[in-house]
C-alpha positions in Angstrom: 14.4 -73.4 43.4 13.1 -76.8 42.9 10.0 -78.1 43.1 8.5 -80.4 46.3 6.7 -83.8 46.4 5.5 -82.1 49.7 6.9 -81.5 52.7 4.6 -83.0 55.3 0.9 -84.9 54.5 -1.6 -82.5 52.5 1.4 -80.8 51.3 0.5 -79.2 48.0 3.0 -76.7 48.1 5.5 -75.9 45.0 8.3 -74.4 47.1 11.4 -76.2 48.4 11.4 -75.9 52.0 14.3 -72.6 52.2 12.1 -70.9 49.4 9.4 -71.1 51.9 11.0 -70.1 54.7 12.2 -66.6 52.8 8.8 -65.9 51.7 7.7 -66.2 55.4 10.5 -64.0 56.1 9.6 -61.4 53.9 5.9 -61.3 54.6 6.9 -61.0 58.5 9.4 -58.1 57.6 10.5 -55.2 58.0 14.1 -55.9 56.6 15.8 -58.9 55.2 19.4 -58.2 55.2 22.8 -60.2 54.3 24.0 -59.3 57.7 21.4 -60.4 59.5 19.9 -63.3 58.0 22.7 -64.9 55.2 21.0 -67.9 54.5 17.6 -66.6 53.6 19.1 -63.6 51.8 21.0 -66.4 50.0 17.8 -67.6 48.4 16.1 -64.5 48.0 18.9 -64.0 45.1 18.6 -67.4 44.0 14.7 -67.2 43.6 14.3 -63.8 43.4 12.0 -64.5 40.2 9.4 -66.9 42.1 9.5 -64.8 45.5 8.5 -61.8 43.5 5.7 -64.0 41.5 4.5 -65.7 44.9 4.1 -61.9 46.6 2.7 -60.5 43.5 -0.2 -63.4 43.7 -1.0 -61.1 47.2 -0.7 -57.5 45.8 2.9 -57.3 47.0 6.0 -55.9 45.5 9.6 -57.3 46.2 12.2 -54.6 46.8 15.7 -56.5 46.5 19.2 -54.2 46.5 21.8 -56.1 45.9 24.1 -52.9 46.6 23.8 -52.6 49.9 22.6 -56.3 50.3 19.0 -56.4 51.4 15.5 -56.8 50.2 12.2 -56.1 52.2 8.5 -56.0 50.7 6.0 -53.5 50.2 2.6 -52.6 48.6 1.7 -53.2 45.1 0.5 -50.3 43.1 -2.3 -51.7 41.6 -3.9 -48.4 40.5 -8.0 -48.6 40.2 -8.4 -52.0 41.7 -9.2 -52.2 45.0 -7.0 -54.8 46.7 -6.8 -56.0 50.4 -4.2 -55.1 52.8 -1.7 -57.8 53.6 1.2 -56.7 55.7 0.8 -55.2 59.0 1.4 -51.9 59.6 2.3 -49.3 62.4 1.0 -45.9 63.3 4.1 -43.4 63.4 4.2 -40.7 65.8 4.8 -36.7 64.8 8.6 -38.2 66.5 9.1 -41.1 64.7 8.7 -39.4 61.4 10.7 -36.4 62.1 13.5 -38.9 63.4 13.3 -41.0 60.7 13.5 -38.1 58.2 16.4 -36.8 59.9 18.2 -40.1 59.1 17.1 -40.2 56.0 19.2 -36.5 55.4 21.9 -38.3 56.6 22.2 -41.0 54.0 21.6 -38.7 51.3 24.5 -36.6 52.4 26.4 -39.4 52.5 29.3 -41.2 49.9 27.7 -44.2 48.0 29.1 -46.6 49.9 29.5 -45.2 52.8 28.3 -46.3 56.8 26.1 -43.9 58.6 26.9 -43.9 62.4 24.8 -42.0 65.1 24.3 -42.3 68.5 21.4 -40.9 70.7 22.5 -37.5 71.7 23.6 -36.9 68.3 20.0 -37.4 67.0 18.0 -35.8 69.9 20.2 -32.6 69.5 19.0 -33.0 66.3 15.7 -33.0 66.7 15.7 -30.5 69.5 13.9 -27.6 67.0 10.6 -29.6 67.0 10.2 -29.8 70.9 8.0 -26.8 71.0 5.7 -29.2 68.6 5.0 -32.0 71.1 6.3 -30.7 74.6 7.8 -28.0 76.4 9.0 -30.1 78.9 12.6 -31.1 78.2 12.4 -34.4 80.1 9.2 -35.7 78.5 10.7 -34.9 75.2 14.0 -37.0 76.1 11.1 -39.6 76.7 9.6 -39.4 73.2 12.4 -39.1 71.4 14.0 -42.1 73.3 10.8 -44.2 72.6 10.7 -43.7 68.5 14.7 -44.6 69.0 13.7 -48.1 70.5 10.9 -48.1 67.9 13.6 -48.0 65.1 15.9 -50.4 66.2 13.1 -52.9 66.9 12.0 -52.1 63.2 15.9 -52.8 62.4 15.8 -49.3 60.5 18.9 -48.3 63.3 21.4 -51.8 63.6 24.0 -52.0 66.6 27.7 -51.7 65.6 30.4 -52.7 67.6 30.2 -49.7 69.9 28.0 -49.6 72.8 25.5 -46.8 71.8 26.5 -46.0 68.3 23.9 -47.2 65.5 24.1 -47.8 61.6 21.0 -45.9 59.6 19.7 -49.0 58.1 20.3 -48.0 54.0 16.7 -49.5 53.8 16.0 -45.7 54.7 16.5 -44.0 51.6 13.7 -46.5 49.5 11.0 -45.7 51.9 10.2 -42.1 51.0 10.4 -40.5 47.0 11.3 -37.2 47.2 8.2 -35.6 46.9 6.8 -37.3 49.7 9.7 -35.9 51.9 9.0 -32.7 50.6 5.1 -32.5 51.5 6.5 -34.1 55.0 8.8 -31.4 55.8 6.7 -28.3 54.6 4.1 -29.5 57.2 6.5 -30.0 59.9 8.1 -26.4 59.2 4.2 -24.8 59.6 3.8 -26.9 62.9 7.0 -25.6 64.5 6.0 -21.8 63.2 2.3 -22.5 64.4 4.2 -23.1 68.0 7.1 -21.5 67.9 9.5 -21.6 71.0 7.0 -21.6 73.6 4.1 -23.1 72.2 2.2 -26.9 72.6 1.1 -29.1 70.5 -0.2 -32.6 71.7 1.5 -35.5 69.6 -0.6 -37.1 67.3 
């Protein structure tokens, strides 16, 4: 990174311009990855130092794995202080979590290393025990599940392959929940489906 005698009148900026486009990257999110964007991962490992310094200046912390080649940015812990929010963020359905828990499992079972392929059916058979927790219907819960699918691939957590229909489980996956907090996740998901059992209803949240 090198510094700038500005970029356009009133510039006051310190970043050269592909600095500045990263940063905007990461603050737009979700996921900056080798694959998908080369040039500004590129500087994210050249600059790494200055990206995380700029983000820290707005309470954010800069995830970068160079393993599996891709960097994304989240929340600062900041402990006592009370700090604004900067990044946008999205409700998740009683579906999208479950789903993206599910694929979660399956990067954790998986070699280090190794690509995690799905496809649709694959998933929704999977996630046919909770059905009982947010419709009986079997068509409306086709829908749901359907709609957190779309949800993940426009939040590039599931990336196309070269196969119509199959999907790589973004390795972005495994960083976004500790253990404990899939742990507290899944016990309350386990009472819900008890609470309903096979032929019970439970409106999604």
């Amino acid at each position: 990174m090198t510094d700038t005698a500005g970029l356009y009148p009133g510039d006051t900026g310190e970043l050269d311009l592909d600095a500045r486009r990263a940063l905007v990257q990461l603050l737009k999110g979700p996921l900056v990855t080798a694959g998908k964007h080369p040039e500004v991962w590129r500087t994210i490992i050249r600059d790494e130092r200055v990206l995380r310094s700029r983000l820290a200046d707005v309470f954010l912390d800069l995830v970068v794995d160079e393993d599996e080649q891709l960097a994304f940015t989240r929340p600062a812990d900041t402990g006592d202080h009370r700090t604004p929010t900067v990044l946008r963020t999205q409700r998740l359905t009683f579906m999208d979590t479950v789903m993206i828990l599910a694929l979660r499992h399956r990067l954790l079972r998986a070699q280090p290393g190794e690509r995690v392929i799905v496809d649709f059916d694959e998933v929704a058979g999977h996630l046919e025990v909770y059905r009982a927790a947010t419709s009986t219907d079997p068509a409306g819960f086709r829908k749901r599940v359907n709609s957190s699918w779309n949800k993940l691939k426009d939040y590039s957590l599931l990336v196309s392959t070269t196969t119509e229909g199959r999907m790589e489980v973004s390795p972005v996956l495994r960083q976004l929940f500790d253990a404990d907090q899939v742990a507290a996740v899944e016990a309350e998901f386990r009472r819900i489906v008890e609470e309903n059992g096979p032929a019970g209803r439970a409106e999604e949240p």
